[in-house]
C-alpha positions, -999 to +999 in steps of 0.1 A: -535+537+262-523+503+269-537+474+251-543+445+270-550+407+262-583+393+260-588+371+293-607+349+274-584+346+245-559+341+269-576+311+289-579+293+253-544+305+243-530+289+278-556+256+269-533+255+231-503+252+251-511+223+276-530+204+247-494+206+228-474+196+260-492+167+264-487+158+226-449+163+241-441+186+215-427+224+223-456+248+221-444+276+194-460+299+179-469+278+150-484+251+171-505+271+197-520+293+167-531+257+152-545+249+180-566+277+189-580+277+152-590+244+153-609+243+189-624+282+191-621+292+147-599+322+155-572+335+129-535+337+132-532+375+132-552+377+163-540+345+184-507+360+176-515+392+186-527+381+222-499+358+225-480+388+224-504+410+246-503+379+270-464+378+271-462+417+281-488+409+304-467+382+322-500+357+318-482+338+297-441+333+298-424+332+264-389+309+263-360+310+238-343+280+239-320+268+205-330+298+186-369+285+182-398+308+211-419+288+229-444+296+258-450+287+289-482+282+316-465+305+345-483+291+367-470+257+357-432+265+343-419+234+349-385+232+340-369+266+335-335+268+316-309+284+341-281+306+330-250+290+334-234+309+356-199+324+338-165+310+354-176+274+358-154+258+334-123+249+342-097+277+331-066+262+345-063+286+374-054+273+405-048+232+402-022+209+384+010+206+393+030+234+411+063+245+391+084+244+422 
């Protein structure tokens, strides 16, 4: 059987993140379980267990960016790191002067 998160853990999970946004900090894991313990008293086993739940859900996104996970409303992402797509650098192929 597949667990799945708690919609009301999630709601306050997704309530962590904005609050640490608009602080303009990144909302890791640290931060959001802080958060949720100080506005609803729930321990950091179980906000980190629905974070989780929420992530494989797709409720909430989860973002790597310099090594360090944080998480994301998906229904407001705002800026989403691209890939860099491979090949854009310059590789010398194809410009500079001929040898004719």
């Amino acid at each position: 059987m597949v667990k799945l998160a708690n919609p009301m853990y999630t709601q306050w999970i997704l309530e962590a993140i904005k609050k640490v946004k608009k602080q303009k900090q990144r909302p890791s894991e640290e931060r959001i379980c802080n958060a949720v313990s100080m506005s609803h008293g729930l321990d950091r086993k179980t906000v980190l267990e629905q974070l989780e739940l929420s992530v494989k859900d797709g409720t909430i996104l989860k973002v790597t960016n310099k090594g360090l996970n944080s998480y994301k409303d998906p229904d407001n992402p705002g800026r989403l790191a691209l890939p860099k797509p491979k090949g854009s650098g310059s590789s010398g192929v194809g410009g500079g002067s001929g040898g004719g």
